[in-house]
CHARMM internal coordinates of N, CA and C (Angstrom, degrees):
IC EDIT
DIST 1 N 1 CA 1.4468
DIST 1 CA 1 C 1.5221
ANGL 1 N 1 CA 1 C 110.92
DIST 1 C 2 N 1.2528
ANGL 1 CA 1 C 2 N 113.91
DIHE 1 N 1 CA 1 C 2 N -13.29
DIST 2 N 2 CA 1.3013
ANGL 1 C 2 N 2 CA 104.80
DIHE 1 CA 1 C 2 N 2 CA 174.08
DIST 2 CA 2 C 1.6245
ANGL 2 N 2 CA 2 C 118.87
DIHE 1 C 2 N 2 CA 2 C -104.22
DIST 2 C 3 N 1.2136
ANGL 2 CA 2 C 3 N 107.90
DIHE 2 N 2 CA 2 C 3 N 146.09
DIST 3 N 3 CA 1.2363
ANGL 2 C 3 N 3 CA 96.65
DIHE 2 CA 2 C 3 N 3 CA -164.22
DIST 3 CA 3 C 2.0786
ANGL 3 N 3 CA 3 C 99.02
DIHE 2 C 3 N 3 CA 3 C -132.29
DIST 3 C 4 N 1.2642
ANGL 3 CA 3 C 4 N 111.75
DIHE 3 N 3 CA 3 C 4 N 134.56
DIST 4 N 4 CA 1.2250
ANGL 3 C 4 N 4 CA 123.61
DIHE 3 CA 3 C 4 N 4 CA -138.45
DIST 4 CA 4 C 1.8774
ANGL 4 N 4 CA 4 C 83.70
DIHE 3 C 4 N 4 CA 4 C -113.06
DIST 4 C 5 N 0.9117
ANGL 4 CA 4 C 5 N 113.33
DIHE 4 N 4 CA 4 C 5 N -7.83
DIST 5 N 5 CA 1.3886
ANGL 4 C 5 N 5 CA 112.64
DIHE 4 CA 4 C 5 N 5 CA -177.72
DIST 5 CA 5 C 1.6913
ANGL 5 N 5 CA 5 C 125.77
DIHE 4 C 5 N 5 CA 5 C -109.09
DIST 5 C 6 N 1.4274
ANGL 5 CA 5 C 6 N 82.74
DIHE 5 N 5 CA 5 C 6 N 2.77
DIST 6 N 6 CA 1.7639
ANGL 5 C 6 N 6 CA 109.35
DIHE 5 CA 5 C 6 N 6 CA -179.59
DIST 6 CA 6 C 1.5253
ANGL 6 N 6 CA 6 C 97.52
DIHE 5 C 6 N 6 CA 6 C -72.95
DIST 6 C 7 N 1.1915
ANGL 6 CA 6 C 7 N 110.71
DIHE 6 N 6 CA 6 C 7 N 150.95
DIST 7 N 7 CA 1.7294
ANGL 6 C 7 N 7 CA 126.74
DIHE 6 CA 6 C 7 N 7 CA 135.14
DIST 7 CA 7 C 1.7595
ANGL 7 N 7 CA 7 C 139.52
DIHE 6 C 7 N 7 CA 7 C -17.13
DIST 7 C 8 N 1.5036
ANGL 7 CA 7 C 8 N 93.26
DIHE 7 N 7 CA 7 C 8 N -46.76
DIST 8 N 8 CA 1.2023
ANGL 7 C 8 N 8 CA 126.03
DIHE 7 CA 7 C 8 N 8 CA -165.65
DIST 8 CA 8 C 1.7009
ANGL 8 N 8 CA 8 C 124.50
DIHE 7 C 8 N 8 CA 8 C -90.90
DIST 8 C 9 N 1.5317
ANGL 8 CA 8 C 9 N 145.40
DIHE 8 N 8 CA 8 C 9 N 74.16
DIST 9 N 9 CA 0.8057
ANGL 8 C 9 N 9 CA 129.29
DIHE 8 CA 8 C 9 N 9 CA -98.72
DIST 9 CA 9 C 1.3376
ANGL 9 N 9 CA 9 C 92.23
DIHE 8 C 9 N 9 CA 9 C -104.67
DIST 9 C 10 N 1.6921
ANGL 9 CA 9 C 10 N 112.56
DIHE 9 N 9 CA 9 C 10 N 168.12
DIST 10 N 10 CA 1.3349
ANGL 9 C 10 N 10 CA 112.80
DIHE 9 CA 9 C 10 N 10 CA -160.96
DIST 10 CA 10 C 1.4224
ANGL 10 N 10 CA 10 C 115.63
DIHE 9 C 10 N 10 CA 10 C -61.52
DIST 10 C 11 N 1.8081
ANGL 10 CA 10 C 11 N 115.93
DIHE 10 N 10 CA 10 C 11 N -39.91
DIST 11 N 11 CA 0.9874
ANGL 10 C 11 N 11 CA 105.97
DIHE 10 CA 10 C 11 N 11 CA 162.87
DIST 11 CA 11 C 1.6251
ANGL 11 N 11 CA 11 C 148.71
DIHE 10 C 11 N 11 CA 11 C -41.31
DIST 11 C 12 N 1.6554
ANGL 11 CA 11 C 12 N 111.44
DIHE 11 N 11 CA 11 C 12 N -19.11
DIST 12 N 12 CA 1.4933
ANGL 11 C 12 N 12 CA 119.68
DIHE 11 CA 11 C 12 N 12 CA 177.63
DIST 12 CA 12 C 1.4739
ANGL 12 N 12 CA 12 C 99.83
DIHE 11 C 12 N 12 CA 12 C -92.19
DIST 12 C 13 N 1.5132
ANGL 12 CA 12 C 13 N 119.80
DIHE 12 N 12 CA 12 C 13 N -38.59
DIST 13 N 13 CA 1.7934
ANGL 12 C 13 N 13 CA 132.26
DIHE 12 CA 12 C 13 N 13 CA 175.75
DIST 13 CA 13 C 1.2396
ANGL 13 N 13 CA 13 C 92.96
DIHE 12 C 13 N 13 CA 13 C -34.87
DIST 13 C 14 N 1.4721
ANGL 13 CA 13 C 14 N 127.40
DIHE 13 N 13 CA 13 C 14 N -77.62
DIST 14 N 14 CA 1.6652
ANGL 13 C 14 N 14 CA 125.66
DIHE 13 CA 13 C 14 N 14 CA -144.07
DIST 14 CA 14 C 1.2673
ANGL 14 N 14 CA 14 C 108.82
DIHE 13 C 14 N 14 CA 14 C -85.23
DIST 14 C 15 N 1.4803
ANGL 14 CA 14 C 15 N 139.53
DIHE 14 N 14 CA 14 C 15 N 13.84
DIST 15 N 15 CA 1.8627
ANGL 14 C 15 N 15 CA 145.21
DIHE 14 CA 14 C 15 N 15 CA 152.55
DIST 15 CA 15 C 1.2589
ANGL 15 N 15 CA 15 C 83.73
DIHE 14 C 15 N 15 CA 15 C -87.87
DIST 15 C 16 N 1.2007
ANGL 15 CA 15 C 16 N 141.33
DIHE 15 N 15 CA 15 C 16 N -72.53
DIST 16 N 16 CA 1.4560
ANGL 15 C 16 N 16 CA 144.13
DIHE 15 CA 15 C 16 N 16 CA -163.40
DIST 16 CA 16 C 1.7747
ANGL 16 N 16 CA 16 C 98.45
DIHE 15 C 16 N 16 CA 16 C -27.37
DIST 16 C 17 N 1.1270
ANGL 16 CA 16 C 17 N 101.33
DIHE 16 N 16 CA 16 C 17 N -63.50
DIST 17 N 17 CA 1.4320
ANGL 16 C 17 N 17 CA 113.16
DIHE 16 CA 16 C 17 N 17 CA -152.08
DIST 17 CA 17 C 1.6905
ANGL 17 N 17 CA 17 C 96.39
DIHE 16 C 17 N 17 CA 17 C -98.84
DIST 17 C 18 N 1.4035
ANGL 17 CA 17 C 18 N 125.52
DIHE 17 N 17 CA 17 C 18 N 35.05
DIST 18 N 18 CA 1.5397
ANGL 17 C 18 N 18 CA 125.15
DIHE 17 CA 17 C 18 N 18 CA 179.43
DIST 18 CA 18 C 1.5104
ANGL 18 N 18 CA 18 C 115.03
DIHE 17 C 18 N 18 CA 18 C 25.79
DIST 18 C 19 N 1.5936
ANGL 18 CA 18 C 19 N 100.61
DIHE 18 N 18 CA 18 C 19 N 41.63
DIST 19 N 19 CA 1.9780
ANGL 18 C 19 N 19 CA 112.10
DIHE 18 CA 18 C 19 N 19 CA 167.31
DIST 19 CA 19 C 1.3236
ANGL 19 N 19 CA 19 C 123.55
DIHE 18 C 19 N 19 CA 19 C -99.79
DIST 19 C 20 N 0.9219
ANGL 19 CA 19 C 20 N 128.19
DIHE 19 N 19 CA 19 C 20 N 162.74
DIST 20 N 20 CA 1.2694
ANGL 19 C 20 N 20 CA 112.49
DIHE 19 CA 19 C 20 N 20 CA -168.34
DIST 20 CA 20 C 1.9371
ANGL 20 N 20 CA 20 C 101.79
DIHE 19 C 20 N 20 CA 20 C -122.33
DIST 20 C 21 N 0.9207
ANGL 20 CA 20 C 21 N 133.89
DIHE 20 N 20 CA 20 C 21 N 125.39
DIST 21 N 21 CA 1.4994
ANGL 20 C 21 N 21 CA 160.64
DIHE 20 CA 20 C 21 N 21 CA 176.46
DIST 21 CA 21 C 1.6476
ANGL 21 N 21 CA 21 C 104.08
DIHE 20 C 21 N 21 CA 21 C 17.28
DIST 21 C 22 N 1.5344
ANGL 21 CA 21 C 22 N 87.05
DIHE 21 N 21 CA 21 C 22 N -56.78
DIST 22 N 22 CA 1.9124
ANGL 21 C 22 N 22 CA 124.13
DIHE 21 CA 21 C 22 N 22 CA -151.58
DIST 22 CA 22 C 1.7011
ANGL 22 N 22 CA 22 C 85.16
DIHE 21 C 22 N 22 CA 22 C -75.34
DIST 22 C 23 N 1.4665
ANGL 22 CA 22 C 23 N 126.26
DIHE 22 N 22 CA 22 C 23 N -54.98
DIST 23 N 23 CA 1.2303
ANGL 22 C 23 N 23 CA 134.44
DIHE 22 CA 22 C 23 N 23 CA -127.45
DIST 23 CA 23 C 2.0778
ANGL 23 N 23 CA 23 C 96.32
DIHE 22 C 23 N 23 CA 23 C -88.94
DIST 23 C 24 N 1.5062
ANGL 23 CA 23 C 24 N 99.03
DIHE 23 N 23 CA 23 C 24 N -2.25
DIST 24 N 24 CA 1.8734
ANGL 23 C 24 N 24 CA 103.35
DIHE 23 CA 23 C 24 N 24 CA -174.32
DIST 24 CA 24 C 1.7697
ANGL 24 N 24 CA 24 C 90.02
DIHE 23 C 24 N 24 CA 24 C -109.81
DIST 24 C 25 N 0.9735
ANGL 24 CA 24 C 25 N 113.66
DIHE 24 N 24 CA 24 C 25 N -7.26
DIST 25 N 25 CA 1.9383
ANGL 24 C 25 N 25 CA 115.12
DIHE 24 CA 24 C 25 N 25 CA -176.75
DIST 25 CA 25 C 1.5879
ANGL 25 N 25 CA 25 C 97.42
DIHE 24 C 25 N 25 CA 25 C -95.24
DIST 25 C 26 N 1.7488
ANGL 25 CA 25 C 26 N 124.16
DIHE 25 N 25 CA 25 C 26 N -43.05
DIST 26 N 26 CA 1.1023
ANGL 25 C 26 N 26 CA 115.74
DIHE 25 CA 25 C 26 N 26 CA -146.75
DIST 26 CA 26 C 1.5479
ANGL 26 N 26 CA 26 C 101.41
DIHE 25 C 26 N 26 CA 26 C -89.67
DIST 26 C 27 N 1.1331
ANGL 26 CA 26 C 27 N 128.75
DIHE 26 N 26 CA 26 C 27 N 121.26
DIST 27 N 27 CA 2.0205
ANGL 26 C 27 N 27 CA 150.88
DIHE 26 CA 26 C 27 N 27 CA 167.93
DIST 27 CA 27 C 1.7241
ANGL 27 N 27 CA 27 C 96.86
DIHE 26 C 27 N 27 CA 27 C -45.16
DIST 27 C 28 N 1.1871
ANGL 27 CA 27 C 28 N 131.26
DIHE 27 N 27 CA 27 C 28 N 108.45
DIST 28 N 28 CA 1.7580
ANGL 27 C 28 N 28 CA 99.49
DIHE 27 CA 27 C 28 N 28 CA 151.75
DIST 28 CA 28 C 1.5500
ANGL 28 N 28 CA 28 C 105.95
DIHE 27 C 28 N 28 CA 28 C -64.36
DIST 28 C 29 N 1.4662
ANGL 28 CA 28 C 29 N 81.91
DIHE 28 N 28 CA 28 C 29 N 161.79
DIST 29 N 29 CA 2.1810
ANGL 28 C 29 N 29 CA 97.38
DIHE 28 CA 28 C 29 N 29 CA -177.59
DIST 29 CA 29 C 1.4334
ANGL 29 N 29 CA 29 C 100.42
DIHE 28 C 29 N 29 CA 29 C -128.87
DIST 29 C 30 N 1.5262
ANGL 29 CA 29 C 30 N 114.39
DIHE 29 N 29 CA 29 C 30 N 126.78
DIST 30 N 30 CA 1.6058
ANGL 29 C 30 N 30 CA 132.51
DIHE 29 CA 29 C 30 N 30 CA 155.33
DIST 30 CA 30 C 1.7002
ANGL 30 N 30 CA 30 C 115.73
DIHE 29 C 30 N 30 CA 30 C -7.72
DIST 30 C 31 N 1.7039
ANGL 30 CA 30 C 31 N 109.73
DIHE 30 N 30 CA 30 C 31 N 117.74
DIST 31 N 31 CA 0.8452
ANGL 30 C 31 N 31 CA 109.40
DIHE 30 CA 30 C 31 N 31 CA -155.88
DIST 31 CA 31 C 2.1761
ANGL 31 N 31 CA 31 C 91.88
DIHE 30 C 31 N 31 CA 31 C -94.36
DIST 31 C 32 N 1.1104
ANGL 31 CA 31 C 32 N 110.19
DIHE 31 N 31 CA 31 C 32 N 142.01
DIST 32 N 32 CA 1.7020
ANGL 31 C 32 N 32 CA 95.37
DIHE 31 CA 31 C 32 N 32 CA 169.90
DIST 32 CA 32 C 1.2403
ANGL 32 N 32 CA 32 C 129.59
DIHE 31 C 32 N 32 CA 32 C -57.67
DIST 32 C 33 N 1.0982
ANGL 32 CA 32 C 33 N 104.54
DIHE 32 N 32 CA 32 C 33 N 141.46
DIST 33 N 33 CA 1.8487
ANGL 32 C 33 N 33 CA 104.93
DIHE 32 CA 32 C 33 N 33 CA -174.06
DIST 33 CA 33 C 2.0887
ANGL 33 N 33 CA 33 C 98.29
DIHE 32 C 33 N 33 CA 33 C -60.67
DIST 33 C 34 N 0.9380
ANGL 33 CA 33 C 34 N 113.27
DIHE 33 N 33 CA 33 C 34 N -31.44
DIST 34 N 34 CA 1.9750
ANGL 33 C 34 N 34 CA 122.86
DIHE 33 CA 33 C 34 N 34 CA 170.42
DIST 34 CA 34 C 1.3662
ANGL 34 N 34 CA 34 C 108.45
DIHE 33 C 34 N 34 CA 34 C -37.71
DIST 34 C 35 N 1.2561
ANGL 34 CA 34 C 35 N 100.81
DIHE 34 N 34 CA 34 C 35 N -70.94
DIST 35 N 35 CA 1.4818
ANGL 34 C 35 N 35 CA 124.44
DIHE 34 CA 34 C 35 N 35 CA -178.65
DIST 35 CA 35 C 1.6218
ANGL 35 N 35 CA 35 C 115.32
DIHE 34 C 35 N 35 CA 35 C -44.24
DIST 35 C 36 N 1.6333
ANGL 35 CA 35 C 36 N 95.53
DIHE 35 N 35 CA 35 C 36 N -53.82
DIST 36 N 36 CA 1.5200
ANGL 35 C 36 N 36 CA 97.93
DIHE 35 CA 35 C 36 N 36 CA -171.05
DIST 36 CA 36 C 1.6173
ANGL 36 N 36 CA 36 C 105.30
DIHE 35 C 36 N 36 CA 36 C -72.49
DIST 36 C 37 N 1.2245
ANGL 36 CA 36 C 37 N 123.10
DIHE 36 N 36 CA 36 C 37 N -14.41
DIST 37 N 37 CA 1.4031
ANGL 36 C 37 N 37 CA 128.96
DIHE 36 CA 36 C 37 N 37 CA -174.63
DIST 37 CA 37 C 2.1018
ANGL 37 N 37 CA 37 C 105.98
DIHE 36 C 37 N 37 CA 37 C -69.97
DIST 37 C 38 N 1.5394
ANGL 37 CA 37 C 38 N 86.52
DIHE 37 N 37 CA 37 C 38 N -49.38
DIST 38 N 38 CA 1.4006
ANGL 37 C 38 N 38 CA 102.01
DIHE 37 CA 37 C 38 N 38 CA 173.06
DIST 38 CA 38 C 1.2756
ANGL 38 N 38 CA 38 C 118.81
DIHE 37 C 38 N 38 CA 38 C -49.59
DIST 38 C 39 N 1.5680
ANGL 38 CA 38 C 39 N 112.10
DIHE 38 N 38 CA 38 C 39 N -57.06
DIST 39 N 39 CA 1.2669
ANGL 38 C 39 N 39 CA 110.77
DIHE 38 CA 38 C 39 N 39 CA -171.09
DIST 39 CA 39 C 1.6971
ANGL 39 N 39 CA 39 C 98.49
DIHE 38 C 39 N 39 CA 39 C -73.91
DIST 39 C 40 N 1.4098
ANGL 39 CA 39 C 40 N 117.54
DIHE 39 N 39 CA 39 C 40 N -23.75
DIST 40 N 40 CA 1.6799
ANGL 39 C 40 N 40 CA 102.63
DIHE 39 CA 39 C 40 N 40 CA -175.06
DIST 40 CA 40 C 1.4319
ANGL 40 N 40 CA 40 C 117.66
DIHE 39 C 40 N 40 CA 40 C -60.11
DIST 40 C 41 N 1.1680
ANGL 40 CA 40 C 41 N 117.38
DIHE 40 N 40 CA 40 C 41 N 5.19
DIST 41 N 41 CA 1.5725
ANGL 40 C 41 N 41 CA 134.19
DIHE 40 CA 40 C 41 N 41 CA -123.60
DIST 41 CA 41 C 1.4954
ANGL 41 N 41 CA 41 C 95.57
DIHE 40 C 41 N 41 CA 41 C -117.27
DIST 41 C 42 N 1.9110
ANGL 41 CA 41 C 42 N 96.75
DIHE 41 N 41 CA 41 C 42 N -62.73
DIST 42 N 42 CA 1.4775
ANGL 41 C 42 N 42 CA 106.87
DIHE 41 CA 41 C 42 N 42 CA -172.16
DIST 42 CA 42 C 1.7893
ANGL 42 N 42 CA 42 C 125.21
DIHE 41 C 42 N 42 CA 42 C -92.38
DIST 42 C 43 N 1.6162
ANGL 42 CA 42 C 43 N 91.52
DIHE 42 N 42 CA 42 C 43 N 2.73
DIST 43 N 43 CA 1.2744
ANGL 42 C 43 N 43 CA 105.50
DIHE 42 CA 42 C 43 N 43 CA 171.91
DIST 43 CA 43 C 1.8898
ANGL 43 N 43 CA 43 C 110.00
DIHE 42 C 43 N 43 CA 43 C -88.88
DIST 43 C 44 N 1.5162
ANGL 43 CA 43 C 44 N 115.13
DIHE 43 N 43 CA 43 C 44 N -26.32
DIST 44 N 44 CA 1.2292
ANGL 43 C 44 N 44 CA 107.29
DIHE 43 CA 43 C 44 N 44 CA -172.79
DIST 44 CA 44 C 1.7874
ANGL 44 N 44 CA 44 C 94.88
DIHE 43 C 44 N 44 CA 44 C -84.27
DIST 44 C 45 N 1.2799
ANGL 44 CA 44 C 45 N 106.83
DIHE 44 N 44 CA 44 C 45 N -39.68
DIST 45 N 45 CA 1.6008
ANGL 44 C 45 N 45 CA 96.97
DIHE 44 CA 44 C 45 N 45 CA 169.00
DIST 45 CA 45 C 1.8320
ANGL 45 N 45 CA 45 C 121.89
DIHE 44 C 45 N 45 CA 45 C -48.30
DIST 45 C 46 N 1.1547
ANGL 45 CA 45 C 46 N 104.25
DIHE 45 N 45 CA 45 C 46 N -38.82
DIST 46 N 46 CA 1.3481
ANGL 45 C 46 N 46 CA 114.33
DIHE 45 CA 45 C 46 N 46 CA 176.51
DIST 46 CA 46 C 1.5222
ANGL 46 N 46 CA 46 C 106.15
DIHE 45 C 46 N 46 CA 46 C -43.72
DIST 46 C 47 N 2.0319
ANGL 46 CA 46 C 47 N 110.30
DIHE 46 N 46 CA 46 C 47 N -65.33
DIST 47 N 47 CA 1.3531
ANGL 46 C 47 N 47 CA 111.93
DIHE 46 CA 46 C 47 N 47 CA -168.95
DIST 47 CA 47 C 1.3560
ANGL 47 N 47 CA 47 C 100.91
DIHE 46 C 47 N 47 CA 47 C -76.23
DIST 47 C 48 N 1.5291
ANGL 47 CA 47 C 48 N 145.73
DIHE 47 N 47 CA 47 C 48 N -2.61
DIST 48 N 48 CA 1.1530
ANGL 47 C 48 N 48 CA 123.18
DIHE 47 CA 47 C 48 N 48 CA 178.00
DIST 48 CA 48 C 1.5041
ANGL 48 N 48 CA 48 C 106.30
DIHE 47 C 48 N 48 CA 48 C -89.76
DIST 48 C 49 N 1.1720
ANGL 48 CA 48 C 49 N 130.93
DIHE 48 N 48 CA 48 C 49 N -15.94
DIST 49 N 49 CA 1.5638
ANGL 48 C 49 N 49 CA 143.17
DIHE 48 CA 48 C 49 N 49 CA -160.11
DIST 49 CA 49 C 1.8035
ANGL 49 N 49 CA 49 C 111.23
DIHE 48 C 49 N 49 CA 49 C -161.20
DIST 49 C 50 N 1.6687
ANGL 49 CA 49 C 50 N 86.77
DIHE 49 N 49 CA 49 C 50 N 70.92
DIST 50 N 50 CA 1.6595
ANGL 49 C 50 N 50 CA 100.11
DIHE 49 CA 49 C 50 N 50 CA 171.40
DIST 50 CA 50 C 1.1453
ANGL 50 N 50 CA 50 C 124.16
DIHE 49 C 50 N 50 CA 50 C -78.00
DIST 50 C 51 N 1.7752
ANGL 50 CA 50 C 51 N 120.79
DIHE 50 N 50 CA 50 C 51 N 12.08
DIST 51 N 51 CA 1.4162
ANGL 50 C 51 N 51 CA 117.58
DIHE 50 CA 50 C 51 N 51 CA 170.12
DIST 51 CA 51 C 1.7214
ANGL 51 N 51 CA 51 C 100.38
DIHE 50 C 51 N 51 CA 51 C -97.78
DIST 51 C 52 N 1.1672
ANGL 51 CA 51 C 52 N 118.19
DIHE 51 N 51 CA 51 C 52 N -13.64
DIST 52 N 52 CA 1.4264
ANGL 51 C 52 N 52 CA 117.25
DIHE 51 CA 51 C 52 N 52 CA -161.24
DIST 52 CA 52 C 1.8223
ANGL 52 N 52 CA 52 C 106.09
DIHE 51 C 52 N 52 CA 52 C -77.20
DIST 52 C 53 N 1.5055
ANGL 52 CA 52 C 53 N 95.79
DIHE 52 N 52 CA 52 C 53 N 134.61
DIST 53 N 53 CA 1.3826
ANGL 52 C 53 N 53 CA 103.88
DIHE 52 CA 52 C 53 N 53 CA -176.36
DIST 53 CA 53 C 1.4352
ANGL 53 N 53 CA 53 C 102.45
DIHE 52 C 53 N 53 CA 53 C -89.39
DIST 53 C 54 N 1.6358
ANGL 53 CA 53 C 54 N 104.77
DIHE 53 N 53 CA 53 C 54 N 171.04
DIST 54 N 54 CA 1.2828
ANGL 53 C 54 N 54 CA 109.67
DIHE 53 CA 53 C 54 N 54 CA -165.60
DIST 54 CA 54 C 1.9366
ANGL 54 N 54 CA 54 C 97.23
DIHE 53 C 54 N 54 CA 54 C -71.03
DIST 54 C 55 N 0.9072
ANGL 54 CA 54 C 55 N 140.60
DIHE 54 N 54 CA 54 C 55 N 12.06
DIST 55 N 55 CA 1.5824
ANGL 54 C 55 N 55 CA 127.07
DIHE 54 CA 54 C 55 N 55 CA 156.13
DIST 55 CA 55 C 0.8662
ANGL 55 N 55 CA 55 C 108.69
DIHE 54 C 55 N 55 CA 55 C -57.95
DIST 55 C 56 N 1.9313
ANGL 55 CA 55 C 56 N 101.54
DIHE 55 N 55 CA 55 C 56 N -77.34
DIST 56 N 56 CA 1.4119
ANGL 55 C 56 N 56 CA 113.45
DIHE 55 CA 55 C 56 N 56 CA -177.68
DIST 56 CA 56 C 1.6240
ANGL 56 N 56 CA 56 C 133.61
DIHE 55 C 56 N 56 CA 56 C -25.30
DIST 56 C 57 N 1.4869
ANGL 56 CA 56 C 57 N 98.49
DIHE 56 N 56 CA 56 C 57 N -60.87
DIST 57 N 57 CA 1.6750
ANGL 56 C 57 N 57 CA 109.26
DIHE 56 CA 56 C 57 N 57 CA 161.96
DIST 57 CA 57 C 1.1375
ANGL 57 N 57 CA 57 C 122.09
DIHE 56 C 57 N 57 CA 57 C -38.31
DIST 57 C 58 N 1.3880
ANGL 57 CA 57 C 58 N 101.11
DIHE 57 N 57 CA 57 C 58 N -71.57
DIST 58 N 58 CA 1.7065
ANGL 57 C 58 N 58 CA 104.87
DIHE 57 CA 57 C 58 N 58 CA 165.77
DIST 58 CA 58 C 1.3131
ANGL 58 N 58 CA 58 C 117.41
DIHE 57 C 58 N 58 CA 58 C -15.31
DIST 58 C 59 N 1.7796
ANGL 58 CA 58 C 59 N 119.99
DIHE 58 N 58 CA 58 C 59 N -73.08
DIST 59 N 59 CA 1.4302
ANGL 58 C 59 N 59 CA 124.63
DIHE 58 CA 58 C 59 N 59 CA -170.61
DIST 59 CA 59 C 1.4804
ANGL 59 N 59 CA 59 C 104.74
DIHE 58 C 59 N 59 CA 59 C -71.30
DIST 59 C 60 N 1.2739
ANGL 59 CA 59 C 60 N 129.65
DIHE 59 N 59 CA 59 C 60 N -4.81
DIST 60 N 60 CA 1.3166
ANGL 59 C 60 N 60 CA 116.85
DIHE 59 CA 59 C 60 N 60 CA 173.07
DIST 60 CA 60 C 1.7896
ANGL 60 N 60 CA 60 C 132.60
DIHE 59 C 60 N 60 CA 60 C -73.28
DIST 60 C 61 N 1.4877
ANGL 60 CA 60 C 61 N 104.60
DIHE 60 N 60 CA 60 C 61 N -38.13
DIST 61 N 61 CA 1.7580
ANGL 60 C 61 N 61 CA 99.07
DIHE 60 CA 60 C 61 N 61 CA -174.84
DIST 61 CA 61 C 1.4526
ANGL 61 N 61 CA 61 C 117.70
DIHE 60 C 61 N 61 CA 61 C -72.29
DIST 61 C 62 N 1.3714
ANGL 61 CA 61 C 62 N 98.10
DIHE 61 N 61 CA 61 C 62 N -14.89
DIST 62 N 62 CA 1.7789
ANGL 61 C 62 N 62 CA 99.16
DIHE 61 CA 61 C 62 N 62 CA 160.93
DIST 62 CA 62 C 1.6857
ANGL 62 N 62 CA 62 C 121.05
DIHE 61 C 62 N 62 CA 62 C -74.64
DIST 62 C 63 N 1.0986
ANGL 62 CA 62 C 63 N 122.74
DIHE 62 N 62 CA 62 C 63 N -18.47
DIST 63 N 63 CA 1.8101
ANGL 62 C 63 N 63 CA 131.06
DIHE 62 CA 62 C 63 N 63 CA 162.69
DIST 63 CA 63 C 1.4366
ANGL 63 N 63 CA 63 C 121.03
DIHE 62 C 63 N 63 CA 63 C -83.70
DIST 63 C 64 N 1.1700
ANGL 63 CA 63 C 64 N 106.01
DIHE 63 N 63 CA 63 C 64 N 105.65
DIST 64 N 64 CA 1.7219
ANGL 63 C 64 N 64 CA 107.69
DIHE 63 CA 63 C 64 N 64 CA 163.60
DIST 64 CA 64 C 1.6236
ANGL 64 N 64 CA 64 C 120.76
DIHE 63 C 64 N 64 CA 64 C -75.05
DIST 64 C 65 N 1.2622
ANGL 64 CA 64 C 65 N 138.11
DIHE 64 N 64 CA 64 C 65 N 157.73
DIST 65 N 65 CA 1.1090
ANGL 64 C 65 N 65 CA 127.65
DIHE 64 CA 64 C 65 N 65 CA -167.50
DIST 65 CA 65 C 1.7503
ANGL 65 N 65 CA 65 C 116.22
DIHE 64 C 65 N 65 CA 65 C -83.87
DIST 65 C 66 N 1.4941
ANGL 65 CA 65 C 66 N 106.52
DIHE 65 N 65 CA 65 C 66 N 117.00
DIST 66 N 66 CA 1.5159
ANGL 65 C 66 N 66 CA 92.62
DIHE 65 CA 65 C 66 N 66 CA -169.73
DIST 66 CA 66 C 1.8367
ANGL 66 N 66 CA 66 C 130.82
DIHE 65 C 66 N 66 CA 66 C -72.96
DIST 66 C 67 N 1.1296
ANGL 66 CA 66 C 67 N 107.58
DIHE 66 N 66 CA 66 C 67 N 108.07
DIST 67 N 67 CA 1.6519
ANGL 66 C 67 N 67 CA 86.69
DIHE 66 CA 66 C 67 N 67 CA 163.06
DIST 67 CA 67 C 1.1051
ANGL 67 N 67 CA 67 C 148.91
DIHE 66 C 67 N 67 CA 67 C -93.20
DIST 67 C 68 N 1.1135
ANGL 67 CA 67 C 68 N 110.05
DIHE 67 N 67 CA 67 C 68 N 164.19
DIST 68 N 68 CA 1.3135
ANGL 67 C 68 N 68 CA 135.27
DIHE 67 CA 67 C 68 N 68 CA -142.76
DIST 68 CA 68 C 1.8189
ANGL 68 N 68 CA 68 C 115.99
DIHE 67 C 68 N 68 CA 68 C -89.68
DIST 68 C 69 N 1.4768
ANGL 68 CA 68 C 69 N 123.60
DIHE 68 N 68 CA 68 C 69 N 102.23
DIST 69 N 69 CA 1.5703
ANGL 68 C 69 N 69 CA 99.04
DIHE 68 CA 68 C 69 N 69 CA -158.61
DIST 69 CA 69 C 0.9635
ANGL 69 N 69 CA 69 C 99.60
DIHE 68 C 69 N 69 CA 69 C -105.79
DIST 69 C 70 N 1.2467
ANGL 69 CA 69 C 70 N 136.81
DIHE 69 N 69 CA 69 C 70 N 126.79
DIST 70 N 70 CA 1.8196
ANGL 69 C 70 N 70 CA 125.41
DIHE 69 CA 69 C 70 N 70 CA -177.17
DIST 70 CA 70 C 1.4711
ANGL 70 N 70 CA 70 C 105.27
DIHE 69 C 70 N 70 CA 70 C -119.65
END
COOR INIT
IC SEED 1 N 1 CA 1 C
IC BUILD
């Protein structure tokens, strides 16, 4: 929506558009495939254990689920 080739200078663009200055300069950057594993991680913990607070979670992606040999 912003357009850098307008008239209109970026500074009036990003109030226009409720942006803030920093947020039309800043690139997103490539997230690690690690990371995204992590977060895939603590989101399925999330839906398996929707009472668990973010501690709990926390201590979770370091535990694999133990079984049980009888």
């Amino acid at each position: 929506m912003i357009d850098r080739a307008d008239g209109l200078p970026l500074t009036r663009q990003a109030p226009l558009l409720r942006l803030s200055r920093s947020d039309l300069y800043c690139r997103p950057c490539a997230v690690p495939p690690a990371r995204l594993a992590v977060m895939r991680r603590i989101d399925e913990l999330h839906l398996e254990h929707p009472f668990a607070g973010g501690r709990m979670v926390r201590a979770y992606p370091d535990r694999q689920p133990q079984r049980v040999v009888a």
